[in-house]
N, C-alpha and C positions, 0 to 999 in steps of 0.2 A: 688846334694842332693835334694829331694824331701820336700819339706813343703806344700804337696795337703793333707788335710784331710782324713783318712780312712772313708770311706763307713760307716764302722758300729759307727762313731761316730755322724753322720749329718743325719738326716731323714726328709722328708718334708710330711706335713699334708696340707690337705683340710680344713678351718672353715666352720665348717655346723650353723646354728642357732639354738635357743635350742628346745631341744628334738631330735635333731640330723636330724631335718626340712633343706634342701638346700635353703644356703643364696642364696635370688632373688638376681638379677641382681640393682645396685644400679645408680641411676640418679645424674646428675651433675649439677651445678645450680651455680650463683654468685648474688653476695648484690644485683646490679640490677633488676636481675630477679625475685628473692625473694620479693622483696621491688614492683615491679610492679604486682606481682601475689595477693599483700596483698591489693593492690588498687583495682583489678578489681573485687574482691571479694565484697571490701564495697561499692564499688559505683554502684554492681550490682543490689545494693538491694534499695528498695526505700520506701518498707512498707510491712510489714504481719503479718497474724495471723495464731498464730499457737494452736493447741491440741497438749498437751503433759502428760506425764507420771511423775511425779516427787516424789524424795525423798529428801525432808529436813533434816536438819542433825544438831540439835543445842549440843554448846560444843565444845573442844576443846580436838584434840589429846595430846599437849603437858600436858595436864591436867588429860589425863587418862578418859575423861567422856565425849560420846555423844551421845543423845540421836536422832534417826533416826523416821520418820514416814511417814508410807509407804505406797504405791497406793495411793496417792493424783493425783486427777485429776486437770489440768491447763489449761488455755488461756491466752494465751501472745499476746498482740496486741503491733505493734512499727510500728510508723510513722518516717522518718527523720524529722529534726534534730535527735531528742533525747525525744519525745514521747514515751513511752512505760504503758501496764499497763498490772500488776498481776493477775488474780484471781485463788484461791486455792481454791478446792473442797475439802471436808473430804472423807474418804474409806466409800464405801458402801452406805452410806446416802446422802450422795454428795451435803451434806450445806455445804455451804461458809463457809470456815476456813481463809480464808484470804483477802483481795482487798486492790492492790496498785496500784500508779501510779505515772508519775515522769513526766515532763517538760525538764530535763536535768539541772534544776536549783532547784526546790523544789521539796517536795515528798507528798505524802499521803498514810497511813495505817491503813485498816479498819481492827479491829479485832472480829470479833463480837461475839465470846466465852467471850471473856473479858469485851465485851460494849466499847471499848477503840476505839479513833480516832487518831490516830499522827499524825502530821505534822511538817515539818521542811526544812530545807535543807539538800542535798545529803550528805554533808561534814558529816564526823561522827567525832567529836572531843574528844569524852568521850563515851566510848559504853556504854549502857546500861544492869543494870544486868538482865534484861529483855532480853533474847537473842533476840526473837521476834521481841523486836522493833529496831535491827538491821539490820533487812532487809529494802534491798534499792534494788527496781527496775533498777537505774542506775548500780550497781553492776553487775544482771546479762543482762544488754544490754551491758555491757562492755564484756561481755565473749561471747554472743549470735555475734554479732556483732563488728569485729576487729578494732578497729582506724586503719587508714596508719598509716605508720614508719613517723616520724618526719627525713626529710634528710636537714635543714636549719641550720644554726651554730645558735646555740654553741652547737646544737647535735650532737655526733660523730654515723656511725655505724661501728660493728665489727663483722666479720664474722668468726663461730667457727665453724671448720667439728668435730663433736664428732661422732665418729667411731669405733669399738672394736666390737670382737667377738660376744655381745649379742648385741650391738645395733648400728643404722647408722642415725644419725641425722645434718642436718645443725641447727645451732642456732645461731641466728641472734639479736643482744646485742644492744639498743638503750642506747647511754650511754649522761648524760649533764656533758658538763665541766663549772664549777661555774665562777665567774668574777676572784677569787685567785687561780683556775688552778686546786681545786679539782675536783675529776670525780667521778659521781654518775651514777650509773647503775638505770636506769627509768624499761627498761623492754627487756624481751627477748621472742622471737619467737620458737619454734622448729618446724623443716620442716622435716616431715619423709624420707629420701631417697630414699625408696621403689619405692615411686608417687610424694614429692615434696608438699604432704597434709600437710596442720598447723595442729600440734599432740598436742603442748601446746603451751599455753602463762603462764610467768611470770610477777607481777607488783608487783614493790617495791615502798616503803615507802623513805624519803631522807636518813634514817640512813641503807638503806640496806634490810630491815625486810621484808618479803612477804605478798602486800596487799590480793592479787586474784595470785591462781594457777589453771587456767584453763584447762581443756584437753578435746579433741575430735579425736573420732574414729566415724567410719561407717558412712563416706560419702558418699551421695546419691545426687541425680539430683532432684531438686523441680523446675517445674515452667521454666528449661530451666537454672534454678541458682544452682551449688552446696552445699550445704550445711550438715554440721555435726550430723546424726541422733541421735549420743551421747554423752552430754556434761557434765563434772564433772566439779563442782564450789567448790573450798575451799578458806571461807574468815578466816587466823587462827587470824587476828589479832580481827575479830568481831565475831569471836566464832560460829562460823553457814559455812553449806557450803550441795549445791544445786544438785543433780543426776538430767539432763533430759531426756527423750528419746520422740522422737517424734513422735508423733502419725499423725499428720495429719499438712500440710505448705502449705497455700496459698500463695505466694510470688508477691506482685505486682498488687495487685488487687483493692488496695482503704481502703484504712480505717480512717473512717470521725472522726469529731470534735467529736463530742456526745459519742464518746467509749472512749473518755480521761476524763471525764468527772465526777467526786469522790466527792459528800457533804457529811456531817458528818449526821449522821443519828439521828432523836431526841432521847434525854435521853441516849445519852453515852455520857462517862467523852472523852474531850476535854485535848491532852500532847499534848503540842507545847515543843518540844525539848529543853530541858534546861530552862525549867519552870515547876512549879507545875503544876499538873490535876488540870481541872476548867469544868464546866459543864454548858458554854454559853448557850445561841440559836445559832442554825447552823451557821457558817461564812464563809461569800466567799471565795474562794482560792486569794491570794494575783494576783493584778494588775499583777506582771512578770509571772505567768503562767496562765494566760488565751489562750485555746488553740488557737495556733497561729505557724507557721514556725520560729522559730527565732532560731537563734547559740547562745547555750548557753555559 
């Protein structure tokens, strides 16, 4: 007796991608590799300035309300360590809407629509209903610029092939196990298949929550270094979140002391972060961020 299936019960199909586009051919990769590709990336880089194209986006999806504005012109300057500084052009007029800059430890934000100066540290422990003053230049050096994988205990990694008819991604799980054996997922990678390109990062909070959801498409070769022509920043828990595209990437070319460099300008109100506005005379940036090389 026969138990082969009939023909007309069993049929075999092709998966195309969508739109009915032929699925490319898909690359293979393991933790190691991935985890070495995410080094050569950062340690590629050692300083640059860039032109870019931005749209900010304050507001919150889960809230139903964000308000976006658009054609802003930028320059991002970042020195290693963790130097980095903002400046945001308005559309058309192209004054200054914004000047920040960060140490890796402290920050500075010049807003001069408002006359306001803030300063504080990167840590944000209470956002402000002021979306604005929730921008933090380390925010987007963290998405501009990968950390390595943490591979030292009590880090674990975990390596996920997420794979299905519309999509083929490795995603690469950085996860801490606590001293009482709970395990918190810090952050995850995804590595497109296609080329083995970082497509997003994930960074959570200890309870799980999504600090930074970063994504990049259209990489291009600057300088000899690849790097992300277009990067989507969403901070949901600080209510703002970054479009970049870039317009022009020097990479590796110097950028001195004097371009870190941010006083408070006379006659704006002085917010030091979790204090009232006060309207000193200008104050020096604290002893720890005077520009200098140090690991924050």
């Amino acid at each position: 007796m026969s138990l082969g299936f009939s023909s007309c019960l069993a049929r075999r199909r092709a998966i195309s991608g969508r739109g009915g586009i032929p699925t490319p051919k898909l690359l293979v990769a393991d933790t190691a590799s991935l985890v070495a590709a995410v080094d050569r990336q950062y340690n590629a880089i050692h300083d640059f300035n860039a032109t870019v194209d931005m749209v900010p986006a304050l507001g919150s999806a889960e809230k139903s309300q964000i308000t976006e504005f658009k054609d802003v012109r930028a320059f991002i300057l970042f020195r290693k360590p963790a130097w980095i500084r903002v400046i945001g052009l308005y559309p058309v007029v192209r004054s200054k809407a914004f000047d920040m800059v960060s140490n890796g430890i402290d920050f500075r934000l010049f807003l001069p629509g408002k006359d306001r100066f803030v300063a504080g540290r990167n840590e944000i422990t209470a956002p402000s209903h002021n979306k604005l003053e929730n921008l933090r230049p380390e925010h987007i050096l963290s998405a501009l610029l990968v950390r390595p994988l943490d591979t030292s205990p009590p880090v674990k990694l975990l390596l996920e092939n997420f794979t299905d008819e519309d999509n083929a991604y490795y995603i690469l799980q950085e996860i801490r196990e606590t001293p009482d054996g709970e395990l918190h997922l810090q952050r995850t990678l995804w590595f497109n298949r296609v080329n083995l390109q970082l497509a997003r990062q994930l960074i959570f909070d200890s309870s799980g929550n999504i600090l930074s959801d970063d994504r990049y498409s259209q990489w291009k070769v600057y300088d000899n270094v690849p790097f992300p022509k277009h990067i989507e920043i969403n901070r949901p828990r600080d209510e703002y979140g970054v479009i970049i595209d870039i317009v022009k990437l020097d990479i590796n070319k110097g950028v001195s002391d004097d371009k870190f460099v941010l006083e408070q300008p006379e006659g704006t109100i002085l917010q030091i972060v979790g204090q009232p506005p006060v309207t000193p005379p200008n104050k020096a940036w604290p002893q720890a961020a005077q520009p200098q090389d140090r690991q924050p």
